[in-house]
Each structure stands twice: as C-alpha cells, then as structure tokens.
MARPARO-557374 format. One record per residue: residue number from 0; chain; y, z, x of N, C-alpha, C, O in turn. Coordinates in nm, 3 decimals, padded with zeros to 5 digits. Each point is the difference from the previous one (the first is absolute). Layout:
- nr	kette	npy	npz	npx	capy	capz	capx	cpy	cpz	cpx	opy	opz	opx
- NUM	A	Y	Z	X	Y	Z	X	Y	Z	X	Y	Z	X
...
//
This chain:
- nr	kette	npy	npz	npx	capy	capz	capx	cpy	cpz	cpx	opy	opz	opx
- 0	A	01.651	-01.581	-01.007	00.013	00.080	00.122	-00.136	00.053	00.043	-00.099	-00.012	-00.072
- 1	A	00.097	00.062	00.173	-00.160	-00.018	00.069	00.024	00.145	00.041	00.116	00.038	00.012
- 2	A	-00.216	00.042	00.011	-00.031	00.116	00.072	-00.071	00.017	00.108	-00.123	00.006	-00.008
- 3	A	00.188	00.004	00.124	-00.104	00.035	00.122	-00.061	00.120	00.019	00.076	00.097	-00.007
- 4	A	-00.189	-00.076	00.028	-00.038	00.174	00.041	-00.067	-00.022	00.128	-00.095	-00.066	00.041
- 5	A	00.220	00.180	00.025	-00.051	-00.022	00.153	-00.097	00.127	00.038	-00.059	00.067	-00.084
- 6	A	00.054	-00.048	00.209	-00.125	00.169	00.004	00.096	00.116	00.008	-00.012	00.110	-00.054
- 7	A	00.133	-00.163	00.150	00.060	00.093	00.066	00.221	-00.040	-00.004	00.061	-00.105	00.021
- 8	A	-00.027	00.202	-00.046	00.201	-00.022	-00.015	00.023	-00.098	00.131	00.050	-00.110	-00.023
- 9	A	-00.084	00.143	00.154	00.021	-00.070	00.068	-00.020	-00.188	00.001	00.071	-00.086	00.052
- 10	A	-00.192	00.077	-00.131	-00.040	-00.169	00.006	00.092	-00.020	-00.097	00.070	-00.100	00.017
- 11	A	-00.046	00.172	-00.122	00.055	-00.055	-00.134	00.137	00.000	00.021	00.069	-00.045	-00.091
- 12	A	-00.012	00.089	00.197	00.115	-00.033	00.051	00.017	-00.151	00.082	00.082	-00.085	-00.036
- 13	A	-00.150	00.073	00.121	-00.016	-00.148	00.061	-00.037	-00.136	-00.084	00.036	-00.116	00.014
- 14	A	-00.118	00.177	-00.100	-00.002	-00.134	-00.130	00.129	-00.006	-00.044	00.079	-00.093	-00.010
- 15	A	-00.070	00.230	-00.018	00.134	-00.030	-00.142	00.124	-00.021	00.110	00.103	00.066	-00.016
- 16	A	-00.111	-00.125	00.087	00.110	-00.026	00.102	00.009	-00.144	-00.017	00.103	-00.056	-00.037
- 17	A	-00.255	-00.026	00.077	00.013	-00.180	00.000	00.023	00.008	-00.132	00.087	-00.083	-00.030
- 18	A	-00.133	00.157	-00.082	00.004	-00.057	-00.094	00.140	00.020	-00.089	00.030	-00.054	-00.106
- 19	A	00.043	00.151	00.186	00.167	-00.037	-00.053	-00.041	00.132	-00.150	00.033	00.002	-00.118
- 20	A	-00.111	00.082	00.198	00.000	00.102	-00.139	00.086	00.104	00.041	-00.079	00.094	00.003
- 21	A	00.177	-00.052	00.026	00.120	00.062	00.038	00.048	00.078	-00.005	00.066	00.055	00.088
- 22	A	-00.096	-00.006	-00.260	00.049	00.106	-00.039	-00.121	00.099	-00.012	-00.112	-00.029	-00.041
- 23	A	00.165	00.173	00.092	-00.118	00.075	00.012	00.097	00.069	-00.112	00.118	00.012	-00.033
- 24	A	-00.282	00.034	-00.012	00.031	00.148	-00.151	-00.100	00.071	00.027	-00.073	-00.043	00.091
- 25	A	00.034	00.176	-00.159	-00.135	00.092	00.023	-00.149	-00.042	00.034	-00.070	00.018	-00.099
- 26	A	-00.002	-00.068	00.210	-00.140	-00.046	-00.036	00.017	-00.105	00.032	-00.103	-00.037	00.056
- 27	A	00.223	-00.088	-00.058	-00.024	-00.126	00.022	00.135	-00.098	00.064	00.105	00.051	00.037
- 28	A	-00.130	-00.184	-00.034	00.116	-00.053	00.085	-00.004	-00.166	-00.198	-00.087	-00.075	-00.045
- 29	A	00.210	00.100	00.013	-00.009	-00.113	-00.088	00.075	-00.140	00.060	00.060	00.017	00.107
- 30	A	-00.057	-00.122	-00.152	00.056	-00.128	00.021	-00.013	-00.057	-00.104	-00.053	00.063	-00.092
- 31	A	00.094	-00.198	00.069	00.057	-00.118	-00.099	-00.147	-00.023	-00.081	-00.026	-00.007	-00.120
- 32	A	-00.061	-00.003	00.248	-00.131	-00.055	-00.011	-00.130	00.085	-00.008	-00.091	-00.046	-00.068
- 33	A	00.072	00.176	00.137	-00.037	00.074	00.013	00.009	00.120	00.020	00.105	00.041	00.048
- 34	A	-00.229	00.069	-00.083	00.034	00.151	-00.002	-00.153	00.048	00.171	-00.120	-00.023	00.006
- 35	A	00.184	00.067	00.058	-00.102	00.056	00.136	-00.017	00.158	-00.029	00.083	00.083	00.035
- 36	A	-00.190	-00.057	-00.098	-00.047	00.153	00.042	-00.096	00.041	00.098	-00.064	-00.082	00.066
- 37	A	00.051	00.224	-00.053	-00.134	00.016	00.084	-00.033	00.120	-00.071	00.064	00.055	-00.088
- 38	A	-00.212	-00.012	00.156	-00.075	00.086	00.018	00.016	00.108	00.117	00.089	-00.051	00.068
- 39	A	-00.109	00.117	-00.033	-00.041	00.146	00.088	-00.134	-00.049	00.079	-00.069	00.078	00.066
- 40	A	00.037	-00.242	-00.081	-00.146	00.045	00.046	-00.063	-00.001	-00.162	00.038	-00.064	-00.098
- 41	A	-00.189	00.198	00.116	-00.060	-00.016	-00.185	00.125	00.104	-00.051	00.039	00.110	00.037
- 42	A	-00.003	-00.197	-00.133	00.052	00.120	-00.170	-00.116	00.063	-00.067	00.025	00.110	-00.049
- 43	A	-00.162	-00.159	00.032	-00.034	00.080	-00.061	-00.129	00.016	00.100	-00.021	-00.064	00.103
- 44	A	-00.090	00.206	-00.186	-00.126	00.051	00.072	-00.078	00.004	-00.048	00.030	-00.014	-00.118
- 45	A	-00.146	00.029	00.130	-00.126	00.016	-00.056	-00.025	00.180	-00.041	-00.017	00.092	00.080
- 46	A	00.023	-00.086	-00.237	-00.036	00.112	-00.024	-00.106	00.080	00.071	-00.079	-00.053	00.078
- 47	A	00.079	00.189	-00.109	-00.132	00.109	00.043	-00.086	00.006	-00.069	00.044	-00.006	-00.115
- 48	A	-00.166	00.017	00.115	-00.087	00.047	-00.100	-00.004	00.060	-00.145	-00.060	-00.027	-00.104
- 49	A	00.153	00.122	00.148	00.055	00.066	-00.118	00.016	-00.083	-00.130	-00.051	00.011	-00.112
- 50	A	00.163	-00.120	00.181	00.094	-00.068	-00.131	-00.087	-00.075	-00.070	00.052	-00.058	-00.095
- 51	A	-00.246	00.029	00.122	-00.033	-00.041	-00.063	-00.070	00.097	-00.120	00.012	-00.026	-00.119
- 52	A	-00.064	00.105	00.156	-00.065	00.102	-00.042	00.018	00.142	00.002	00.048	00.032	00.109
- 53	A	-00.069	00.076	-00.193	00.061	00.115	00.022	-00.170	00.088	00.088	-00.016	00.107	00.061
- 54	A	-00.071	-00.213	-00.097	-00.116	00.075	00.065	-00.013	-00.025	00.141	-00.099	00.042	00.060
- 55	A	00.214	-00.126	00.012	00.031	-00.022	00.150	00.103	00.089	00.099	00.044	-00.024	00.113
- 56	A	-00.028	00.127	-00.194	00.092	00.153	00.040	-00.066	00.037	00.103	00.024	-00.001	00.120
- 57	A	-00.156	00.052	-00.213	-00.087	00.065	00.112	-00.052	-00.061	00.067	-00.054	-00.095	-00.057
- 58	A	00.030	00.104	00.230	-00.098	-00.063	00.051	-00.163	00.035	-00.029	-00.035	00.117	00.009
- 59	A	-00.060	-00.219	-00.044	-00.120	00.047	-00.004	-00.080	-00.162	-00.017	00.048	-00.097	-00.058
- 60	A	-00.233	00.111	00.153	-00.013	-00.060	00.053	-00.060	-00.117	-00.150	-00.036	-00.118	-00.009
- 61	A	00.051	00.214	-00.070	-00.086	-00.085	-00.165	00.076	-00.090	-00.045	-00.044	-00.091	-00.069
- 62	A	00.177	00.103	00.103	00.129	-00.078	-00.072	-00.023	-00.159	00.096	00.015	-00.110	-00.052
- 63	A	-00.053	00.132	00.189	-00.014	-00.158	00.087	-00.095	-00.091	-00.060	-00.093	00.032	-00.073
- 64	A	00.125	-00.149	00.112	00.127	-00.052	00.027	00.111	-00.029	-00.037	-00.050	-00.067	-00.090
- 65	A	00.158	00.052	00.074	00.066	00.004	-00.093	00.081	-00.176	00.015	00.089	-00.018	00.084
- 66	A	-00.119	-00.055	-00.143	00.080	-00.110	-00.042	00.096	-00.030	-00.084	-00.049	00.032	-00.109
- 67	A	00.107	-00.054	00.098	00.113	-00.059	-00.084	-00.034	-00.118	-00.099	00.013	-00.119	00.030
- 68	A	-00.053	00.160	-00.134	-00.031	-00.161	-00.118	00.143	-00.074	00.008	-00.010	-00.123	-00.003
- 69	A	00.205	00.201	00.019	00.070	-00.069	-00.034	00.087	00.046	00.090	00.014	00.122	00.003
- 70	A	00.067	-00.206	00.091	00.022	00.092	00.116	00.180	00.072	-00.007	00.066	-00.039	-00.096
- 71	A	-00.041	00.076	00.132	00.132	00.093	-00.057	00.116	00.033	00.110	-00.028	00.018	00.119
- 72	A	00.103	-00.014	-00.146	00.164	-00.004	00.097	00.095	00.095	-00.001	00.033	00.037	-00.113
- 73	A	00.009	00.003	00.182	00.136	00.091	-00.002	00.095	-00.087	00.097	-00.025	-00.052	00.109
- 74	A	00.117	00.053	-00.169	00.137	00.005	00.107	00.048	00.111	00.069	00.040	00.107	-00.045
- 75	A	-00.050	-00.166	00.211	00.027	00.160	00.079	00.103	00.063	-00.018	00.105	-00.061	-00.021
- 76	A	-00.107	00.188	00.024	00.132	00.074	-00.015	00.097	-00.036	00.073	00.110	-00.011	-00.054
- 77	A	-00.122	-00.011	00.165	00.114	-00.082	00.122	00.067	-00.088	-00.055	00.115	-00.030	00.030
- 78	A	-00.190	-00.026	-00.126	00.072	-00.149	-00.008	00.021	-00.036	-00.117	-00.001	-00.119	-00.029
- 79	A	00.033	00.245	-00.090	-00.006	-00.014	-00.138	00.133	-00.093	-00.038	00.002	-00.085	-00.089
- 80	A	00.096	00.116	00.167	00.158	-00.058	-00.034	00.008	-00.152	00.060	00.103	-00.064	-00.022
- 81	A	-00.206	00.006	00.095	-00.012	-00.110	00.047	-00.093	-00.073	-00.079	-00.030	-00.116	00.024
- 82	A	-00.026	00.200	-00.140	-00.128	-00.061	-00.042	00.056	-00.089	-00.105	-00.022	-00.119	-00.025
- 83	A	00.139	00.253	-00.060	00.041	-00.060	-00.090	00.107	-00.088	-00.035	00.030	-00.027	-00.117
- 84	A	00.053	-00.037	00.263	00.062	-00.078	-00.008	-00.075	-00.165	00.023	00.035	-00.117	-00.016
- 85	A	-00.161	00.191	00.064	-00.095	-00.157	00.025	-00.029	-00.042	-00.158	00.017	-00.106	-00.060
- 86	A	-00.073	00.242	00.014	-00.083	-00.026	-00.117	00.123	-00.051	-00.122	-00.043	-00.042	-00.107
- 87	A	00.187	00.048	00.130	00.098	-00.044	-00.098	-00.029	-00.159	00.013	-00.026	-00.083	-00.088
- 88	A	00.043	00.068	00.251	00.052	-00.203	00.036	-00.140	-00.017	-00.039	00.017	-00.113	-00.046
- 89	A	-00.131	00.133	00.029	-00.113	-00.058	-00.013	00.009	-00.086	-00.164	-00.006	-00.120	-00.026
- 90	A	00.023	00.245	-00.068	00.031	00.015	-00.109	00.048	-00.137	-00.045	-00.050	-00.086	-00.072
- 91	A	00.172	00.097	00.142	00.098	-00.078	-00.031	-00.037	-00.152	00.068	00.080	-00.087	-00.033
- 92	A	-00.182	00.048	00.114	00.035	-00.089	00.036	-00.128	-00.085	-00.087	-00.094	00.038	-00.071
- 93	A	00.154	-00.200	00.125	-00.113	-00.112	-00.003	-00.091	-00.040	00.045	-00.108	-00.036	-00.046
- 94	A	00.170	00.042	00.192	-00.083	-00.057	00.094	00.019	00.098	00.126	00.104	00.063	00.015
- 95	A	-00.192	-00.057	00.056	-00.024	00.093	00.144	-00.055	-00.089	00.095	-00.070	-00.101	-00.013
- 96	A	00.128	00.173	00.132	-00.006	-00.054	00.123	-00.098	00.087	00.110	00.067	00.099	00.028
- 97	A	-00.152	-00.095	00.022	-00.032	00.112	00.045	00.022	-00.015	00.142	-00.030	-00.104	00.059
- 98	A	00.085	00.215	00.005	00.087	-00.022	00.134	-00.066	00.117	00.131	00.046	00.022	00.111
- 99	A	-00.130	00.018	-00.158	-00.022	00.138	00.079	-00.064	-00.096	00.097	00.026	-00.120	-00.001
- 100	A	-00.132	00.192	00.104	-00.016	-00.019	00.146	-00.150	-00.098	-00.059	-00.081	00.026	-00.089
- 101	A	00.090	-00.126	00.169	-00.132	-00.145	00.011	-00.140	00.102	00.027	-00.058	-00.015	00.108
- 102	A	00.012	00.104	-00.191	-00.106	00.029	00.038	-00.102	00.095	-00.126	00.011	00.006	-00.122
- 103	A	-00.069	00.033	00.178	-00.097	00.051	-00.163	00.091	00.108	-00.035	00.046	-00.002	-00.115
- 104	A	-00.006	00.110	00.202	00.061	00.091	-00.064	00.138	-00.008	-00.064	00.033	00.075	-00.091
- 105	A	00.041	-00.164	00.139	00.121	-00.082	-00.042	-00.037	-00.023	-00.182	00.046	00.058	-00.098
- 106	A	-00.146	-00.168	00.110	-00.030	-00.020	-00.105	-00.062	00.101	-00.089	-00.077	-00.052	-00.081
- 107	A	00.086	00.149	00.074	-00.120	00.143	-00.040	00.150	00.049	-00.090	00.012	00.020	-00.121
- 108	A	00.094	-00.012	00.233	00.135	00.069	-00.048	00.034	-00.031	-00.116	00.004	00.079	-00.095
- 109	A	00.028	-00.216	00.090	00.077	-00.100	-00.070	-00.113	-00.021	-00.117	00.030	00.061	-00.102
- 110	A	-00.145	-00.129	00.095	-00.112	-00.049	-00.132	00.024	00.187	-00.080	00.034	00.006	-00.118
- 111	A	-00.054	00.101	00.184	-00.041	00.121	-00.054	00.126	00.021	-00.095	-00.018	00.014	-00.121
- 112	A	00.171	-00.011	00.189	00.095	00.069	-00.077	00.016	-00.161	-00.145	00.057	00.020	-00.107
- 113	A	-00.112	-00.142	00.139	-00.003	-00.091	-00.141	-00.076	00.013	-00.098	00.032	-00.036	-00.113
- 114	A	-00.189	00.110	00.153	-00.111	00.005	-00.120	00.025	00.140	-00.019	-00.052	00.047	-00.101
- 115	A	00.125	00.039	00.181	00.009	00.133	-00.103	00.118	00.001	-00.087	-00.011	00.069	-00.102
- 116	A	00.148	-00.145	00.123	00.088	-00.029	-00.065	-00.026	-00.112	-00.119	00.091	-00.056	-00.061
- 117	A	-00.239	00.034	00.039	-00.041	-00.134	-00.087	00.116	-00.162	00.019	00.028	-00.077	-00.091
- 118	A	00.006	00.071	00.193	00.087	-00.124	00.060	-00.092	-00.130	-00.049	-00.106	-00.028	00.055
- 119	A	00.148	-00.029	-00.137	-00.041	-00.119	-00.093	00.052	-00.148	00.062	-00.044	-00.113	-00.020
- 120	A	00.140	00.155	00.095	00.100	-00.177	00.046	-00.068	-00.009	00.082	-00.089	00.072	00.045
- 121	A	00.154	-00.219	-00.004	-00.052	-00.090	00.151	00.021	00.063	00.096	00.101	00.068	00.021
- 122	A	-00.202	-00.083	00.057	00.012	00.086	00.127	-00.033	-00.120	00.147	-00.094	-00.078	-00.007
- 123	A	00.175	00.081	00.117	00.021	-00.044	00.131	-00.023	00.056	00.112	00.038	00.116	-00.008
- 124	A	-00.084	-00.140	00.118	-00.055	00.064	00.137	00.139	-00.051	00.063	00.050	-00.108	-00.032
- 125	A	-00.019	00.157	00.085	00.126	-00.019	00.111	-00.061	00.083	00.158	-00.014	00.118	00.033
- 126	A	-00.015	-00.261	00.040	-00.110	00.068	00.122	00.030	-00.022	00.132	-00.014	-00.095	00.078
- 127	A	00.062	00.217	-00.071	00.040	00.018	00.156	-00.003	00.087	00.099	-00.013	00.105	-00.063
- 128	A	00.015	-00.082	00.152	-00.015	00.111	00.135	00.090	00.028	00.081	-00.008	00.093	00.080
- 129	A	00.089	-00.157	-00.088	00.171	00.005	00.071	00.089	-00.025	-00.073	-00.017	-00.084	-00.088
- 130	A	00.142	00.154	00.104	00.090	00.044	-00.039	00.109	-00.066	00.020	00.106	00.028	-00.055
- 131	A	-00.120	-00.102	00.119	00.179	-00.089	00.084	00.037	-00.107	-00.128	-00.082	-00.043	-00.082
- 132	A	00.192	00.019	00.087	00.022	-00.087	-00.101	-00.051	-00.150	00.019	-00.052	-00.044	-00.103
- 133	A	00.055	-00.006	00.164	-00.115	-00.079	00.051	-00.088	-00.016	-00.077	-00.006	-00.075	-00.097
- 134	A	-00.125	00.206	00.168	-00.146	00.001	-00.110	00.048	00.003	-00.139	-00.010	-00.091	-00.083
- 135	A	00.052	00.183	00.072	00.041	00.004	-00.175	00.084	-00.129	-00.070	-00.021	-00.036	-00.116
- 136	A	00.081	-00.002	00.171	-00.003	-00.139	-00.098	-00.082	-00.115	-00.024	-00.004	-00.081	-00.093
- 137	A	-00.094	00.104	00.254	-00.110	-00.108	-00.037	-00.124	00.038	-00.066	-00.090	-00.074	-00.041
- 138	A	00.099	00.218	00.037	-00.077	00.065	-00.126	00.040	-00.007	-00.117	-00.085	00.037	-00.081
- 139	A	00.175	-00.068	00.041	00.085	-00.020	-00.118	00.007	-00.145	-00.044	00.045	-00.023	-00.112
- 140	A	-00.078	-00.063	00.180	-00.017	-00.116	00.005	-00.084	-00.040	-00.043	-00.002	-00.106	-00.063
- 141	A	-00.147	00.223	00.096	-00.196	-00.046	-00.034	-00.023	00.139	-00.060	-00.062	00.095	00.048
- 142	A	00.145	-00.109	-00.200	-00.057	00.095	-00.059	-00.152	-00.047	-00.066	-00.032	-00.111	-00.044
- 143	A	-00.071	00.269	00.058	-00.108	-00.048	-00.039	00.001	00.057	-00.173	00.070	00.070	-00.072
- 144	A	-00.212	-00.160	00.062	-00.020	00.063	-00.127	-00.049	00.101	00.014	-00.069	00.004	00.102
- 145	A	00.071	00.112	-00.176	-00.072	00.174	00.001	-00.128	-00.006	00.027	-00.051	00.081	00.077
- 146	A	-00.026	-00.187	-00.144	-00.167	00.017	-00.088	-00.058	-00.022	00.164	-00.100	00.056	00.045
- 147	A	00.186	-00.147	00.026	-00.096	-00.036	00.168	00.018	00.121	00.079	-00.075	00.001	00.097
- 148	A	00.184	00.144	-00.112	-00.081	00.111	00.066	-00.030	00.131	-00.057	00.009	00.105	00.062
- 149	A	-00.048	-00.118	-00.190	-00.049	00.070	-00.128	-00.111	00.038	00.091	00.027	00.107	00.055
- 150	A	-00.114	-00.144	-00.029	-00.117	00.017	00.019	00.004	00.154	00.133	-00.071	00.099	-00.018
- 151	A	00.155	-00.109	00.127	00.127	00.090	00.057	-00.004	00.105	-00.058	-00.055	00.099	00.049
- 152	A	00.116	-00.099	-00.174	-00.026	00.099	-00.112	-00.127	00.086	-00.001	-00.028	00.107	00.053
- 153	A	-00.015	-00.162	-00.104	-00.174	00.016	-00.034	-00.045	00.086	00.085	-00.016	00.115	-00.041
- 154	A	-00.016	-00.148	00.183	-00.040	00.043	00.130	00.045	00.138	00.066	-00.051	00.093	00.062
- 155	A	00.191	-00.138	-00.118	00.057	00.135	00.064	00.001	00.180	-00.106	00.027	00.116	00.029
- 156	A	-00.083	-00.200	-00.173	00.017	00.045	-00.097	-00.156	00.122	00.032	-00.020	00.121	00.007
- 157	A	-00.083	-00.290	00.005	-00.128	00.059	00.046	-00.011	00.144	00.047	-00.045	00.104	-00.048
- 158	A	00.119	-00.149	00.191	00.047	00.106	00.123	-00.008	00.120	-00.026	-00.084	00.081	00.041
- 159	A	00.201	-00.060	-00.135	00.072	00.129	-00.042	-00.077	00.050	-00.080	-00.001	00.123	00.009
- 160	A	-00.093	-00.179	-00.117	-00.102	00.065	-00.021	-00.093	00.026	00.002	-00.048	00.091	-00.067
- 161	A	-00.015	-00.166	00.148	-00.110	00.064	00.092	00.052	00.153	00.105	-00.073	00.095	00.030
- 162	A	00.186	-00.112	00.000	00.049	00.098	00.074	-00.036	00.124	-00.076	-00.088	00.080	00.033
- 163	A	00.207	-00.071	-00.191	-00.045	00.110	-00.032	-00.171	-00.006	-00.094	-00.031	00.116	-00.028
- 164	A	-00.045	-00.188	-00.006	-00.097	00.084	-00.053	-00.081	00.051	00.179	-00.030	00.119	00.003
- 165	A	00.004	-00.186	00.108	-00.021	00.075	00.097	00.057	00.150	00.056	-00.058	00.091	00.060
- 166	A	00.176	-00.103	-00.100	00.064	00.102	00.062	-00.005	00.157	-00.088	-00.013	00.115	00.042
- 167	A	00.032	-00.178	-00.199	-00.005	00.123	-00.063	-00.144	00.045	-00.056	-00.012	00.106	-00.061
- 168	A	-00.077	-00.178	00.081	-00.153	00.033	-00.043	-00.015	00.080	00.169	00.014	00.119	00.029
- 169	A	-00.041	-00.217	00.047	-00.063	00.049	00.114	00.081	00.139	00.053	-00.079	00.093	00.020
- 170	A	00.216	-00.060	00.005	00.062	00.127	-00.012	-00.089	00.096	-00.083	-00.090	00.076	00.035
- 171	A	00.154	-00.110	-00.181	-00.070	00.144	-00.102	-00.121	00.021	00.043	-00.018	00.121	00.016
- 172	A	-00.075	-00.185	00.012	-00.161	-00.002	-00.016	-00.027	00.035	00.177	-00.087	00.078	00.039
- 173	A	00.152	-00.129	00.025	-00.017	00.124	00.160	00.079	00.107	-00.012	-00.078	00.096	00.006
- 174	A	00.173	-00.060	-00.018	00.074	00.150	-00.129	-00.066	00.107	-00.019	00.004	00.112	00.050
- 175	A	-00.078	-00.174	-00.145	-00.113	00.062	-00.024	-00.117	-00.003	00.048	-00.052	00.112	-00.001
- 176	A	-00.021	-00.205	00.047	-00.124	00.056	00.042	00.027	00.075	00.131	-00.100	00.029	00.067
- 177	A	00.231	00.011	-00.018	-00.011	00.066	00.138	00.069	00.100	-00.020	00.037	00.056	00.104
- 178	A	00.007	00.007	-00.233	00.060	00.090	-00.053	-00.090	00.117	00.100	-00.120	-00.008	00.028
- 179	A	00.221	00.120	00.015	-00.042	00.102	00.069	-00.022	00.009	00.131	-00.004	00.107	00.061
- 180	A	-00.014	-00.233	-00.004	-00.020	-00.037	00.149	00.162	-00.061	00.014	00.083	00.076	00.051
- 181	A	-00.059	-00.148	-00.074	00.112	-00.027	00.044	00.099	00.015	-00.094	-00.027	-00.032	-00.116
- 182	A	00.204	00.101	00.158	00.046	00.060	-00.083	00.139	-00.144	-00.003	00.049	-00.080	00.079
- 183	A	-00.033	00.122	-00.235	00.076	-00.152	-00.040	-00.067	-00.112	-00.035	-00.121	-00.007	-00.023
- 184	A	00.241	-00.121	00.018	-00.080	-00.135	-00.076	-00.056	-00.084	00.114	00.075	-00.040	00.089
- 185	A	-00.204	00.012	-00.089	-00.045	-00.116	00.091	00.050	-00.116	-00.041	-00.059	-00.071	-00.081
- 186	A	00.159	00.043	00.127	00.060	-00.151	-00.032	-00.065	-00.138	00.106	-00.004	-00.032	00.119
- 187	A	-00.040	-00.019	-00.259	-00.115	-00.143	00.075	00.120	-00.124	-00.097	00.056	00.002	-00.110
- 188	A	-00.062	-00.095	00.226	00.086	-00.135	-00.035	-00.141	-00.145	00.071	-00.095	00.006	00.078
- 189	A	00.157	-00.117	-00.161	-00.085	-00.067	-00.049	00.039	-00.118	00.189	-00.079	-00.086	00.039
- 190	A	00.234	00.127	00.047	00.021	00.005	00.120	-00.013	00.082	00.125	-00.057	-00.020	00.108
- 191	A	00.158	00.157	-00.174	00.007	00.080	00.104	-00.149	00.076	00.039	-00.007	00.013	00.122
- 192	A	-00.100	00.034	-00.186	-00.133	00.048	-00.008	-00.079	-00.083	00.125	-00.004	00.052	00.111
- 193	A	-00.053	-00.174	-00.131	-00.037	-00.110	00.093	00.113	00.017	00.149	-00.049	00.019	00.112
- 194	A	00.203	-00.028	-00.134	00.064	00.008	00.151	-00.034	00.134	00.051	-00.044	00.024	00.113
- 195	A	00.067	00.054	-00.199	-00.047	00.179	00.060	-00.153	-00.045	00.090	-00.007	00.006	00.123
- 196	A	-00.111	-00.054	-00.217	-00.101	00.011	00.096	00.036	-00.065	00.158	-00.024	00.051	00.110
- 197	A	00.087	-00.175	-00.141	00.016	-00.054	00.135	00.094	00.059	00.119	00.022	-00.050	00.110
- 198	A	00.024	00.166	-00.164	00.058	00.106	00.128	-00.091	00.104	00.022	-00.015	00.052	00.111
- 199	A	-00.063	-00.010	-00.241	-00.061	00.082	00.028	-00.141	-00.068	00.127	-00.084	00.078	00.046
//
C-alpha cells in the first residue's frame, strides 16, 4: 500500500477520490490500494535561537552571528494532532508518494516531514497543478521518480535558511545597535527589508 502526502485536506480529498480511497478516518482518506494524507501547509518550523543555545536568551551583539552547525525543528502548535497522525502512516509505510503542490515549496512540505520522521522507503513525485480528475489520473499515470525533484528540496530548503540566519542575526544586531532611539524590535527580513526600501 502506498502513501500519498498531499499539502492541504482539500487536494487529499480529490486524489483520494480517483484513487477509490473512500474511507475517511482522523487525518486521512484509506482505500484497497492506498492511504491520502495531508499537511496544514508546513507541520513543522524552524527553531529560535534559544533552542540552540542558552547563551541566545539574551540579545547581545558578541553572541552574532549565530549559525546553526545542525539545524533543528519543532512541530507547530496548530498542527500537533495532524502531525502525529502523519508521523504514524509515515512510520508505517514502504513506499511514499509525494502529492503536495508542483513547486519548491510543495516539495519543502513533503521532503521535510520524511527526513525529520527518518522515512527510509521508496519515495515518488506525483506531479501536478490541477485538480480535475482528468489531470490527476494522467498524473498518476507519469509517476516520477523523487530524486528528479529532490533538488526542489534543496532550494527551497536553501531559502528558508537563508531566511532565518538573515532575519534573526540582522533583527538582534539592529535591536541593538539602535537600542534607545528606537523603541522595540527592528525587524529586518532577508525580503520584506529590500521591499520596505522600495516604498520607502
């Protein structure tokens, strides 16, 4: 039996529809052949500073930069009861399908909740952008192999952390050096910072 992981309840309803998965239970839709779950979107986040170090409490400008030698996860509180019905079928399965949305962050969802769950089986791209039964069976038809949008992975993986070491260095360290002039956190992003100038 195969496991799909879609991004969102809604897609994982329209798969598990062509695919005759029928019966819905907590978290998922099962069939003869297959089990369709989803995600919220991300299950899990990129820790704070903190969780690496206890000397990242305080803000101060001696502690920058701060990198991550090993990078670290939480599952959001939102989505703890969704996490752990993913993290059961993962467990349990052989082989995975990965079903979320044809794009880096799609793939970000799906690669993240397999290497933090240590997911060892075969893994499949199931790649599509529409929803009609139609697309989805001729997506179902050209399943890919995983490893051709791994790389998807990677990129988007990049992304997210470049995001936060930009976001939480450059924050603390304008924080502080403007401590007293301006009251609160100067929040600098590795996007929104650059669009701010261009209104400003």
């Amino acid at each position: 039996m195969k496991l799909y992981i879609c991004e969102k309840p809604s897609q994982a309803k329209d798969i598990a529809k062509v695919l005759g998965a029928n019966k819905r239970s907590t978290g998922y839709f099962e069939g003869s052949n297959a089990i369709v779950t989803w995600a919220f979107g991300l299950l899990l986040e990129q820790v704070n500073p903190e969780y690496y170090s206890e000397d990242y409490k305080s803000w101060e400008l001696q502690t920058l930069p701060i990198i991550p030698k090993s990078w670290k996860m939480l599952v959001k509180k939102s989505a703890k009861d969704q996490f752990k019905v993913v993290k059961e079928l993962i467990k349990e399965a052989k082989h995975v399908v990965i079903a979320t949305d044809a794009d880096r962050e799609g793939e970000v969802i799906a690669c993240e909740l397999l290497e933090h769950c240590k997911f060892k089986g075969g893994r499949e791209r199931l790649w599509l952008s529409a929803l009609d039964d139609k697309s989805i069976k001729k997506a179902l038809a050209d399943i890919r192999p995983a490893e051709k949008t791994y790389p998807l992975y990677e990129a988007g993986l990049g992304r997210q952390r470049a995001d936060w070491i930009v976001g939480m260095n450059m924050t603390r360290g304008m924080t502080v050096a403007n401590k007293g002039r301006v009251s609160g956190v100067v929040s600098v992003g590795r996007v929104q910072t650059p669009t701010l100038n261009l209104f400003v």
